[in-house]
ZASE-878762 format. One record per residue (C-alpha): x, y, z; residue number from 1. Coordinates in nm, 2 decimals, always signed. Each point is the difference from the previous one (the first is absolute). Example, Ala and Ser with C-alpha at 12.3 -4.5 7.8 and 13.67 -1.06 7.14 Angstrom:
BEGIN
ATOM    east   north      up  num
ATOM   +1.23   -0.45   +0.78    1
ATOM   +0.14   +0.34   -0.07    2
# end
This chain:
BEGIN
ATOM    east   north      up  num
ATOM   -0.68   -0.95   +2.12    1
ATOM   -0.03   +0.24   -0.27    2
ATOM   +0.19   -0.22   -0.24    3
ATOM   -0.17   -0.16   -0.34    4
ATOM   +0.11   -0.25   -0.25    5
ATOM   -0.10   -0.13   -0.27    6
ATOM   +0.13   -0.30   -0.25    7
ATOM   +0.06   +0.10   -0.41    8
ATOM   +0.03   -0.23   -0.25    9
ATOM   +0.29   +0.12   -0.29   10
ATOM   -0.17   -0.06   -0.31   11
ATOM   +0.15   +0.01   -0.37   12
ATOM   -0.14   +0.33   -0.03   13
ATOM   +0.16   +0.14   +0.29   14
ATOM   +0.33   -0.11   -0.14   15
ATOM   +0.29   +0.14   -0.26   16
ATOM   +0.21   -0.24   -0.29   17
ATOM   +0.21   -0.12   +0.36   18
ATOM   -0.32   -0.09   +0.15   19
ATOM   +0.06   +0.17   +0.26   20
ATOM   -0.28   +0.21   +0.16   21
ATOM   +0.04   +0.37   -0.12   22
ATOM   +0.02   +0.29   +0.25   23
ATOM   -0.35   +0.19   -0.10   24
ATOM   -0.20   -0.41   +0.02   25
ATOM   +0.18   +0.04   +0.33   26
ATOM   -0.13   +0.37   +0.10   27
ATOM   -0.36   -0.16   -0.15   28
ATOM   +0.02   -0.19   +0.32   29
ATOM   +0.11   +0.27   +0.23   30
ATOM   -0.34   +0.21   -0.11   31
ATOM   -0.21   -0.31   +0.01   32
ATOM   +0.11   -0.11   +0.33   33
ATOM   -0.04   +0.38   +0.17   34
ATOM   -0.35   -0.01   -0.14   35
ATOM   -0.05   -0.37   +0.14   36
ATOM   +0.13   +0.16   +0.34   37
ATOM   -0.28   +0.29   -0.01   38
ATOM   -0.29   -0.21   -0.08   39
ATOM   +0.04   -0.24   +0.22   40
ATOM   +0.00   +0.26   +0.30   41
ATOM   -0.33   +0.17   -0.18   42
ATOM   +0.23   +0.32   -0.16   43
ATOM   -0.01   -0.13   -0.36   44
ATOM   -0.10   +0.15   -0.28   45
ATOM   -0.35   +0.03   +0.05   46
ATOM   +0.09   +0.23   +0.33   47
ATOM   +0.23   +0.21   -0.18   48
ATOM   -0.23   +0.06   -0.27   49
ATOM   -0.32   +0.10   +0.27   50
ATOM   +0.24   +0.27   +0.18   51
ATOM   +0.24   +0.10   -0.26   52
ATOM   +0.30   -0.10   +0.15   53
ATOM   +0.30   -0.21   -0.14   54
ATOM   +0.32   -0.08   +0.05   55
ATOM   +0.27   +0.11   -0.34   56
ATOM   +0.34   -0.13   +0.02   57
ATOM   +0.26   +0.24   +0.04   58
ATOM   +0.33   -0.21   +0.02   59
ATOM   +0.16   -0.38   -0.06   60
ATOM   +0.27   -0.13   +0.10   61
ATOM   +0.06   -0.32   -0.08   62
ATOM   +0.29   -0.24   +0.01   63
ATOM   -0.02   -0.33   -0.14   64
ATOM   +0.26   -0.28   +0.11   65
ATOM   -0.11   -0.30   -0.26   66
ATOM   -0.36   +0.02   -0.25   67
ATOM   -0.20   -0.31   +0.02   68
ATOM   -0.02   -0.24   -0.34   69
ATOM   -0.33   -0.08   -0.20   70
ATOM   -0.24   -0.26   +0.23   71
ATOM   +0.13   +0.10   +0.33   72
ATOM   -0.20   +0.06   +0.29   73
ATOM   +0.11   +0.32   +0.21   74
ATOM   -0.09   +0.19   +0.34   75
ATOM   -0.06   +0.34   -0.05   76
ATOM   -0.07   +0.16   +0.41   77
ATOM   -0.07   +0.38   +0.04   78
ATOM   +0.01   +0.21   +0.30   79
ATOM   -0.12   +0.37   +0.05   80
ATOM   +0.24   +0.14   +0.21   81
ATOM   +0.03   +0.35   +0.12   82
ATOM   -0.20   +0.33   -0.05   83
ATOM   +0.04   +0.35   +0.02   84
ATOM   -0.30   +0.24   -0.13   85
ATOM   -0.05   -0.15   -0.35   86
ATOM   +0.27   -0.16   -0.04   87
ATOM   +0.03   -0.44   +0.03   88
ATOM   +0.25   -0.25   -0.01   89
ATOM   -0.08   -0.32   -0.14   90
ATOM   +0.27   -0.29   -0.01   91
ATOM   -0.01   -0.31   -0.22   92
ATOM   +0.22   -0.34   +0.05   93
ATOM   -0.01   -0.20   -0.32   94
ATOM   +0.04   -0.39   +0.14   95
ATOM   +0.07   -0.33   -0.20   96
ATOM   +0.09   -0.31   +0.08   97
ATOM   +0.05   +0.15   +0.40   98
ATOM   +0.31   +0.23   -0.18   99
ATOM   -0.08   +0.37   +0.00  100
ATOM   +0.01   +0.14   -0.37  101
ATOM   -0.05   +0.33   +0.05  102
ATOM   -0.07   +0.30   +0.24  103
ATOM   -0.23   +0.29   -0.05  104
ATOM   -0.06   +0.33   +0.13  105
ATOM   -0.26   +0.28   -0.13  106
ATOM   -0.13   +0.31   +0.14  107
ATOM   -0.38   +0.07   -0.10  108
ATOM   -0.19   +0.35   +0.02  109
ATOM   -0.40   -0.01   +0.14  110
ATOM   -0.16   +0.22   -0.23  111
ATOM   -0.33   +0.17   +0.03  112
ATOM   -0.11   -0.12   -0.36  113
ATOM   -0.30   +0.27   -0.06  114
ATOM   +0.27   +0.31   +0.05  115
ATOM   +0.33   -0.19   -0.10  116
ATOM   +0.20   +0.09   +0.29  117
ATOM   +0.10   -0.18   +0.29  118
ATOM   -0.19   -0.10   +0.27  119
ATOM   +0.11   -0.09   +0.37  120
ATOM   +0.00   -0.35   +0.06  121
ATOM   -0.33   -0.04   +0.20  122
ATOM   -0.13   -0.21   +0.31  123
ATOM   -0.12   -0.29   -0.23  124
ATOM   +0.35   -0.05   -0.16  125
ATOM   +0.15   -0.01   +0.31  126
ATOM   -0.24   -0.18   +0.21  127
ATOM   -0.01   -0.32   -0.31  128
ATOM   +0.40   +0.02   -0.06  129
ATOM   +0.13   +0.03   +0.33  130
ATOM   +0.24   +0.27   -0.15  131
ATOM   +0.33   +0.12   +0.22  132
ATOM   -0.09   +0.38   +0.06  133
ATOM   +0.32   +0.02   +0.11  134
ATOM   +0.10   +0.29   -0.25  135
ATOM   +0.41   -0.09   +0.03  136
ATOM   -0.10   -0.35   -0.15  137
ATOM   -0.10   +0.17   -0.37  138
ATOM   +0.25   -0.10   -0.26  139
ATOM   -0.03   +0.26   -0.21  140
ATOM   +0.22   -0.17   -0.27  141
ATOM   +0.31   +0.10   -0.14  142
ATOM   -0.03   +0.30   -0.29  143
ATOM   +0.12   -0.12   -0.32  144
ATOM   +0.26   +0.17   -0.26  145
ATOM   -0.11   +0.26   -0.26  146
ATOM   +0.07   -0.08   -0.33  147
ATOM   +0.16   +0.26   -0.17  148
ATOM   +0.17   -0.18   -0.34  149
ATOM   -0.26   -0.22   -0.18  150
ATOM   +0.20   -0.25   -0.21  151
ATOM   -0.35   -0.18   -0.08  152
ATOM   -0.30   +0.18   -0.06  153
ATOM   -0.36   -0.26   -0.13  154
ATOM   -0.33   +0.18   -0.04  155
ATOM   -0.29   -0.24   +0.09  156
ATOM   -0.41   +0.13   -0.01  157
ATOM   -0.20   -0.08   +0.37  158
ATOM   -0.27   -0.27   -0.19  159
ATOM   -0.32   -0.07   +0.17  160
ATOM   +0.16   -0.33   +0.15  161
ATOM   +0.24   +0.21   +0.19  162
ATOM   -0.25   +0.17   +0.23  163
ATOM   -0.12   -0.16   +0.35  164
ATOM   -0.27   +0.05   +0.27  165
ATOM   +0.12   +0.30   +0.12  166
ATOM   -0.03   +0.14   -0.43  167
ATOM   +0.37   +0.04   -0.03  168
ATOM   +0.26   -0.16   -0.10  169
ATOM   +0.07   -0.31   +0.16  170
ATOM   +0.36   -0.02   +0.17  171
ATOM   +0.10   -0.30   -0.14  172
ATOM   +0.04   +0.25   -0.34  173
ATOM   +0.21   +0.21   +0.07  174
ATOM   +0.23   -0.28   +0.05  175
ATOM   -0.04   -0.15   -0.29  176
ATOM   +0.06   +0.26   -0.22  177
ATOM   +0.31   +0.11   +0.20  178
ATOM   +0.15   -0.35   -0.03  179
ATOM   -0.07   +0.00   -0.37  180
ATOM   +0.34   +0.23   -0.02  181
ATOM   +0.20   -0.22   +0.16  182
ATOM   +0.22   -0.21   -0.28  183
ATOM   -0.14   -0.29   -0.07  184
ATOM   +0.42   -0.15   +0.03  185
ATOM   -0.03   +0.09   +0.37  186
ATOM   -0.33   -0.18   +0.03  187
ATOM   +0.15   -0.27   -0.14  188
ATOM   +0.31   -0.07   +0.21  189
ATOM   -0.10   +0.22   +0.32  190
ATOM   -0.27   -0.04   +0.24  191
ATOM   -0.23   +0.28   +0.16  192
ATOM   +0.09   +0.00   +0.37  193
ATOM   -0.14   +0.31   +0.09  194
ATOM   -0.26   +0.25   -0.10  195
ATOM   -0.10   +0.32   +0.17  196
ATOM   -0.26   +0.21   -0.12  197
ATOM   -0.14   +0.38   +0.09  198
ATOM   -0.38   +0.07   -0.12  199
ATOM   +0.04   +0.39   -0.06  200
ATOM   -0.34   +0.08   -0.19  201
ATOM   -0.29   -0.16   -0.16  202
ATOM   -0.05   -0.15   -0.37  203
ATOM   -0.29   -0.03   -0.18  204
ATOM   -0.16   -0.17   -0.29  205
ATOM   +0.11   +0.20   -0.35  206
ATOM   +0.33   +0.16   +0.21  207
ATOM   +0.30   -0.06   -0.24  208
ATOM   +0.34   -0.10   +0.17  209
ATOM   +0.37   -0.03   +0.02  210
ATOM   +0.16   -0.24   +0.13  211
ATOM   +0.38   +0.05   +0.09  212
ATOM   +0.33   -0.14   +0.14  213
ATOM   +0.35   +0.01   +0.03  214
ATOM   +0.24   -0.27   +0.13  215
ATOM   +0.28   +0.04   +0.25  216
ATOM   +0.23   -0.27   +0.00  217
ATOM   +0.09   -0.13   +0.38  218
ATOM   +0.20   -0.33   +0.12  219
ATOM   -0.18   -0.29   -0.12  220
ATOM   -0.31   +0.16   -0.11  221
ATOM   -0.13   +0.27   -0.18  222
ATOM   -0.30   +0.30   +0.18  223
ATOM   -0.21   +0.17   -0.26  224
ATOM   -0.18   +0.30   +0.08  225
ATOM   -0.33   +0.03   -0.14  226
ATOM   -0.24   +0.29   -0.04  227
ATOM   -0.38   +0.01   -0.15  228
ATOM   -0.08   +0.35   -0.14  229
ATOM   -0.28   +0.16   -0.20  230
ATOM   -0.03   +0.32   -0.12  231
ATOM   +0.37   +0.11   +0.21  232
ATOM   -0.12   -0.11   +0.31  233
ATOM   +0.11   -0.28   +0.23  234
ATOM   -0.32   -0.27   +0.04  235
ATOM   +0.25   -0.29   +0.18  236
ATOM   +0.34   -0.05   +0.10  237
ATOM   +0.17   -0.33   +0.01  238
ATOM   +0.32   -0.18   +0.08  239
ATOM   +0.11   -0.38   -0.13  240
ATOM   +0.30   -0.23   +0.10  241
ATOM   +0.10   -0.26   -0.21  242
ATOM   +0.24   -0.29   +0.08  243
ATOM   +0.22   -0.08   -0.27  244
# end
């Protein structure tokens, strides 16, 4: 069974002034228990650091039907899924109280990390993951909306504590800095349902950024579109729901 879960605790700093668990404590989870995943089948850290390998993530999508309150216990189970060249899926099912929260998907690049270029997912990948060759099974994702009429724009500096293993800047980032344009009104009466994310380049420690939205009124909700620039170009492209 190629399957792994893994309990989390929600503590009070993983929670906002609703004390509710926040979407990035809840991605914190999603890295954590994909790294779990790979060291317990011997293709941790340690491996990809000895043959330069590693997987980036390219895309989220996630889709959260309820967030879990301060001092609950949840199930977080992953799955790696299907495969085609260098590109992954890997699912996640968010569990509490036997009630599904949330559902997952991503799609990860295996990068050769000495050139910075993708690299074919080898032997060892397969062989440890049981991955579905099946190249028809690859969910490539859906491509998000350009944003062409920034009604927000933030400017935020990458800081030292921004940058992970892989000497970048961690995903969990970009999100944060593209929620920070959302209203703080709809924060407070809406609810993030849904947040898709596009990884188009690299940021590093000293880049200067933008961080920009607009909102498009729908239904019973509202969708901003997000996009983090530097210097013109487009590092990450992102798309939130909110439930009002």
């Amino acid at each position: 069974m190629n399957k792994f879960e893994h309990k989390y605790f929600i503590h009070y700093y993983d929670i906002d002034k609703n004390r509710k668990a926040t979407i990035t404590s809840l991605m914190r989870y999603f890295e954590d228990i994909a790294i779990l995943h790979s060291e317990s089948r011997g293709l941790g850290l340690d491996y990809y650091d000895e043959n330069n390998v590693g997987w980036f993530l390219y895309k989220w999508d996630i889709q959260i039907s309820e967030y879990p309150n301060f001092a609950d216990t949840i199930t977080l189970i992953t799955e790696p899924k299907a495969y085609k060249g260098f590109y992954a899926n890997r699912e996640y099912t968010i569990l509490g109280d036997d009630k599904m929260l949330g559902k997952i998907n991503t799609l990860w690049i295996f990068m050769d990390t000495a050139k910075m270029r993708p690299k074919k997912i080898n032997t060892e990948m397969h062989d440890n993951f049981w991955l579905d060759s099946n190249a028809d099974g690859i969910n490539k994702l859906d491509d998000l909306e350009t944003l062409n009429t920034p009604l927000v724009v933030k400017q935020f500096d990458v800081r030292q504590s921004d940058i992970d293993t892989n000497n970048h800047v961690n995903n969990r980032v970009y999100i944060d800095w593209a929620l920070e344009t959302v209203p703080i009104e709809i924060k407070e009466t809406g609810t993030l349902k849904s947040l898709k994310v596009t990884y188009m380049k690299q940021l590093s420690y000293g880049d200067s950024i933008e961080a920009c939205s607009e909102m498009i009124e729908e239904n019973s909700s509202v969708k901003f579109i997000h996009s983090i620039r530097s210097n013109s170009k487009e590092y990450c492209r992102l798309q939130s729901t909110w439930k009002l």
